[in-house]
N, C-alpha and C positions, 0 to 999 in steps of 0.2 A: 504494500500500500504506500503511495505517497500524495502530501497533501490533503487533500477533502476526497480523494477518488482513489478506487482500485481497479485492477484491471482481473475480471476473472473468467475463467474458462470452464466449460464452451458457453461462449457468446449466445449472442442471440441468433443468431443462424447459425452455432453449431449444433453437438451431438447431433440427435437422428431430427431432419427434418422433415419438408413434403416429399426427401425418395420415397416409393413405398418399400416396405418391407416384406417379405417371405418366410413363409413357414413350409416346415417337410413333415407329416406324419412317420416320415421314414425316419428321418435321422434326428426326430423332436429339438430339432434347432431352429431357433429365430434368426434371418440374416439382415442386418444392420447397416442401411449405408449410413456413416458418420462422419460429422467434420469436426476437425477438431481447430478451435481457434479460440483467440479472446477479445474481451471487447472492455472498453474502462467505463467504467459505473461511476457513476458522481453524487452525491448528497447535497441539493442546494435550498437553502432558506425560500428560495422562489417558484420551486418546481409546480410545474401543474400537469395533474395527467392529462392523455391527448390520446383517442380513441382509435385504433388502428396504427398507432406508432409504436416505437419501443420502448419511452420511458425509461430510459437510461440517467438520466438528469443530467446529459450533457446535450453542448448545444456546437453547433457547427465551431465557433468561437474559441470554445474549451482548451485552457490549455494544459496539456496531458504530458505526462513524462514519457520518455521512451516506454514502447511496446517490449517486453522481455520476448526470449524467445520462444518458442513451444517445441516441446522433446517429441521426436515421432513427426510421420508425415502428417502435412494440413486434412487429407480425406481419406479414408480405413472402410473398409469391409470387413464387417466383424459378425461372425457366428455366437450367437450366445444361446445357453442352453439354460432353459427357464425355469426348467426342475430341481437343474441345481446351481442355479444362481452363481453360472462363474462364464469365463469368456475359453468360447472352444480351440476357437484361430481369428486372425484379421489380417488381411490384403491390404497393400496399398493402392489406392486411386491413382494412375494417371495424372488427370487435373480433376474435374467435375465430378457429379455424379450422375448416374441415370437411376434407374428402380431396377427390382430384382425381380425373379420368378424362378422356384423351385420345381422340377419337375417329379414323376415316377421314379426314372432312371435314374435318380442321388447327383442329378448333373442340375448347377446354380446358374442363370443366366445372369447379367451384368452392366450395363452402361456403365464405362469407365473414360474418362476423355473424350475421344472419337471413336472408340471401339465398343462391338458387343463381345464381352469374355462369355466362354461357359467354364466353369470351374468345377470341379470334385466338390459336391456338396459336403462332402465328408472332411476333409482336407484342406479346404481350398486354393488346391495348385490351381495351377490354369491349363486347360485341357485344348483350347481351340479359342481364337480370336477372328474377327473381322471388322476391319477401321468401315464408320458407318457416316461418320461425321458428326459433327460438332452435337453437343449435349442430346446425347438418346435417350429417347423416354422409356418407358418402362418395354421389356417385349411382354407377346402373350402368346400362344402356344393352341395348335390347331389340328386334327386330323383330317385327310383326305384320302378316300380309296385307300386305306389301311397305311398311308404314310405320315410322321408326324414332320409339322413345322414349326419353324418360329421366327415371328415377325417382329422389325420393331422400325417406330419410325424416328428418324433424326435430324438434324440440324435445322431446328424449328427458330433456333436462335440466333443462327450466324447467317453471314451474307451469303454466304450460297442458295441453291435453291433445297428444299427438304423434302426426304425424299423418304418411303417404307421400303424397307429391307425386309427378304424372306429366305430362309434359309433354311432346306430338307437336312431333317435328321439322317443320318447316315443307317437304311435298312438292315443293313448283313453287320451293324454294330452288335456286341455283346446286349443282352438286352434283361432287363427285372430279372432277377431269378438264377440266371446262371452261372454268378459267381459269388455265391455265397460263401462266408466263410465262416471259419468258427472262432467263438470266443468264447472267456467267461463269464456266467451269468452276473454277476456282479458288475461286470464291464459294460451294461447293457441296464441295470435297477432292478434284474431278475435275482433270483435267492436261488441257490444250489442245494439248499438245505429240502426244500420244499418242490425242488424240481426231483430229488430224488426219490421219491415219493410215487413218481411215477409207475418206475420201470416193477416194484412190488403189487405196484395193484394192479399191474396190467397179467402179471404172471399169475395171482389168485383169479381171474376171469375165463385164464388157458387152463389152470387146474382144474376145474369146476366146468370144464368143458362147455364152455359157452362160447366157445372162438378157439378155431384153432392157433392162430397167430395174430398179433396186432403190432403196430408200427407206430413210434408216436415223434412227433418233431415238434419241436419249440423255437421258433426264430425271433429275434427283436432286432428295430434298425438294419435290419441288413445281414446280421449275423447269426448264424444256428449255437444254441446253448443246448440244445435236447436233441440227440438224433438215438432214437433205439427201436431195437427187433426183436421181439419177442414170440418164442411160439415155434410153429414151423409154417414150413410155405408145404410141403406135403407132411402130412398129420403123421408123427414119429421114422421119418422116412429123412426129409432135407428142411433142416431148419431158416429160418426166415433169416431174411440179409436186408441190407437198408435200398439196396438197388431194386429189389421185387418189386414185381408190376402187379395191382388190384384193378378187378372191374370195381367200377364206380357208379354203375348203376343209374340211379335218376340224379347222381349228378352232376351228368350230361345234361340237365334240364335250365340250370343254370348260364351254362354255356351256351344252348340256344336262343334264352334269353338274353346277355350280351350279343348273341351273333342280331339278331332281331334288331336290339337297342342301337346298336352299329349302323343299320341300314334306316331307322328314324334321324339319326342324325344326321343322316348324310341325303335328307329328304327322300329317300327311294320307298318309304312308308309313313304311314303316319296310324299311331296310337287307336285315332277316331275312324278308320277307313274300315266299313264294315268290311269280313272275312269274303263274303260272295264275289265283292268288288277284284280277291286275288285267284281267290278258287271258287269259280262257280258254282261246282258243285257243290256248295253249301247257299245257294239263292234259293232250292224250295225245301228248304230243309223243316223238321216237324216237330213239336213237342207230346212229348208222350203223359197226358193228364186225362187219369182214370178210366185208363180204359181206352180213352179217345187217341185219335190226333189231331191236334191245331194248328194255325201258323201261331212262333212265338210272335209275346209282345216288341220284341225289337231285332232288330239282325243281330248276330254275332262280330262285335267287334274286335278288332287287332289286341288290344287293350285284357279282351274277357279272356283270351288265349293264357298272356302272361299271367295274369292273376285267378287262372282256376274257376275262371265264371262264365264257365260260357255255355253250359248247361251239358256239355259233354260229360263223358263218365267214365272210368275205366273198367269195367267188368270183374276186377279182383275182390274190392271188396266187400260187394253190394251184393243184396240176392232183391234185386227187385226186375217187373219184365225188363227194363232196359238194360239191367246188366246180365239178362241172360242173352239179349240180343246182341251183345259184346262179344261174351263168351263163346258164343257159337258162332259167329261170323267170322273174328279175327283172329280166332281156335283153327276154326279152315284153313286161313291163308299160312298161318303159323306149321299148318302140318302139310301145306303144299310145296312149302317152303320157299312163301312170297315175302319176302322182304324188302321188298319196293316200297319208300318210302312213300312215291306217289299214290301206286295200287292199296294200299293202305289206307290213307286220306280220301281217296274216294269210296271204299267200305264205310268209313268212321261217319262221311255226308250220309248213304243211306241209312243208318240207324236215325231214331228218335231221339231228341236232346231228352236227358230226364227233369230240367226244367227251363223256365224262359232264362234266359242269357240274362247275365247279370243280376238273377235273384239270389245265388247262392254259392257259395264256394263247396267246390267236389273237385277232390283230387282225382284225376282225370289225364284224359289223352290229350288234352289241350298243346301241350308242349309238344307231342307227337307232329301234330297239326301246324304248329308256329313251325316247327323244322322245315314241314313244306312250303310255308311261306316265305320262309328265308332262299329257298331254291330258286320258289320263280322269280322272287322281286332281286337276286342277283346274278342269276342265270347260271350260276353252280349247284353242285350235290351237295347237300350238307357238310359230306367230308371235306370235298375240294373248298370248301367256304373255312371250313375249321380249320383245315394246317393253313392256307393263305393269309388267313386275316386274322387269326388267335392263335394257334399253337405253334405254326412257323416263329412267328415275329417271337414271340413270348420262349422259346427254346426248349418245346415241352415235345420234348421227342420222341419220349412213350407214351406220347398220350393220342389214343385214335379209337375209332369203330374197332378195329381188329387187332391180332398183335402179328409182326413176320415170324417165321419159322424160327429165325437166327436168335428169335428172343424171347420164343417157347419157354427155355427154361428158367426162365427170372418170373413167369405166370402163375401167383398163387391159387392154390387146388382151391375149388367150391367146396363147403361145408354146409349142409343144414342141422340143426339141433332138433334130437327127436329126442323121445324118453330116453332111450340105449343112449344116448351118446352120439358124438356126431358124424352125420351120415354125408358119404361122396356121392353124388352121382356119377354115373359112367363120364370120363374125361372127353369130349371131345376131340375127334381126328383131323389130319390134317393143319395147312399150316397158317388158317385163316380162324382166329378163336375167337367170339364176341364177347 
């Protein structure tokens, strides 16, 4: 302090101002653009506040002693992490700043000077640069045709002309998921105490023959703390490994519903577009009330599909006439052994809805039906639609309708639980297994 004034830091436009900020679910870090600077503060007998100024109590006039200097660069990109209230890494700025945006992929976008950085969310080296021009504003981040970008516009402030920059993520990069690594749970706010806990109770469920084997994984930010196998993958024969591959059964239902959600955003559907409008053969479709048939109260929308309401049913668990009309139609195609996604969907049209669309939730063949929606509204198979736009991009290389031959042996045996203990059915031939 000297005199009537002090000079303290950060100023008035420093610490964090209008850049915005970014948050990761992945790596629960907050990122911070920051300036760091000072400014002199005055105390004077005469001051009057002034509404939209800084109130500083100095006046153009003022006379101020030397500015000391400030340790560290003028503007920092700083990672802080808010759970535990300390600072993770910081970058230096360039000059300016721009806003930030965290993505999926642990990768930090940047306006730094004239550049957009992307950085290691995690880390934050710097991973890839491009000079964009003078002060970039924040970017934001977009899908197309299963490619992501990212946009950002700049030089809104300098004499040039300003101009939006867009720039394809690199497809055939490493992607979520695939290089996970390990750590300790500790290292992550998990408990090892309490994660071990696991692998005992998983083993009283295989003694108790209630499962032949189970698999359990615990990942946080990015890193696996629980990976374990318990059991076997054939029942006292070959014990289970972390690589074994499981059907997954209905859920595959989720995945059709992202494949779906995929194609609403990308406008090639829409939510409200009655079913008839993709697949006709649900335009004279019937509800089956008391005996009768009627037209329902309203078409079958895109919408009833995803959420189970669409007055369709599936025949397993119900004994009522509609779900014998299930069982014994798609019982047929089952033992003809039609698997045509299509010839299937047109079966499921001639049955009765068991009620008006939208009156009720019934777990149902509904998602059966969205898979063929997903076909025509993109002109692929369901499968061709899954590795291309989900399991490609995503590095999920086991994961499909079938498994190859070459990867037979990593396929955990079917078990069901009967009184005796639990029972295999006959294994499957050949080298196409669903």
């Amino acid at each position: 302090m000297t005199g009537k004034g002090v000079y303290l830091a950060p100023g008035p436009s420093g610490a964090h101002n209008w850049h915005p900020m970014a948050w990761s679910p992945r790596t629960g870090l907050v990122y911070i653009p920051a300036t760091n600077n000072n400014y002199y503060f005055e105390k004077t007998e005469d001051f009057e506040y002034r509404a939209g100024r800084w109130n500083t109590g100095t006046t153009s006039g003022s006379e101020r002693p030397e500015r000391p200097a400030l340790k560290g660069p003028r503007n920092v990109l700083l990672a802080w992490d808010p759970a535990g209230n300390r600072e993770v890494w910081r970058v230096p700025a360039d000059q300016g700043h721009g806003g930030t945006m965290a993505t999926g992929g642990d990768l930090l976008f940047w306006g730094t000077g004239d550049r957009l950085a992307a950085l290691d969310a995690r880390t934050g080296e710097e991973l890839w640069s491009a000079e964009v021009g003078a002060d970039p504003a924040s970017p934001v981040t977009y899908e197309v045709n299963g490619r992501q970008y990212v946009s950002v516009a700049a030089g809104l402030s300098s004499s040039g002309s300003p101009r939006v920059w867009t720039f394809a993520l690199d497809a055939d990069a490493p992607r979520d998921g695939q290089d996970l690594t390990t750590a300790a749970p500790e290292d992550v706010g998990l408990s090892s105490e309490v994660l071990a806990r696991i692998a005992p109770t998983m083993r009283d469920f295989i003694g108790n023959d209630r499962t032949a084997g189970i698999m359990t994984l615990v990942a946080r930010r990015g890193e696996i703390v629980h990976w374990n196998a318990e059991g076997w993958r054939v029942l006292d024969e070959d014990p289970l490994k972390p690589n074994d591959i499981f059907r997954i059964f209905s859920m595959t239902k989720p995945v059709t519903s992202v494949a779906a959600m995929m194609l609403v955003e990308e406008g090639r559907l829409s939510l409200d577009d009655p079913l008839s409008g993709v697949l006709p053969a649900f335009a004279d479709v019937r509800v089956y009330d008391d005996g009768e048939l009627r037209a329902p109260a309203r078409p079958i929308l895109i919408r009833d599909l995803l959420t189970h309401t669409s007055g369709l049913t599936y025949g397993l668990f119900g004994n009522t006439p509609v779900d014998s009309l299930y069982r014994a139609s798609l019982g047929a195609l089952d033992a003809a052994g039609e698997a045509d996604l299509e010839k299937r969907t047109d079966v499921i049209a001639s049955l009765p809805l068991a009620t008006d669309p939208g009156e009720r939730w019934i777990y149902s063949m509904s998602t059966d039906v969205l898979g063929r929606v997903v076909e025509v509204a993109s002109g692929e198979t369901l499968d061709e639609f899954f590795q291309r736009r989900i399991f490609g991009p995503l590095g999920m290389t086991d994961t499909g309708f079938h498994v190859a031959a070459d990867k037979v042996d990593r396929l955990t045996r079917l078990y069901y639980r009967t009184r005796d203990g639990l029972f295999a059915p006959p294994a499957p031939q050949g080298d196409r297994y669903t």
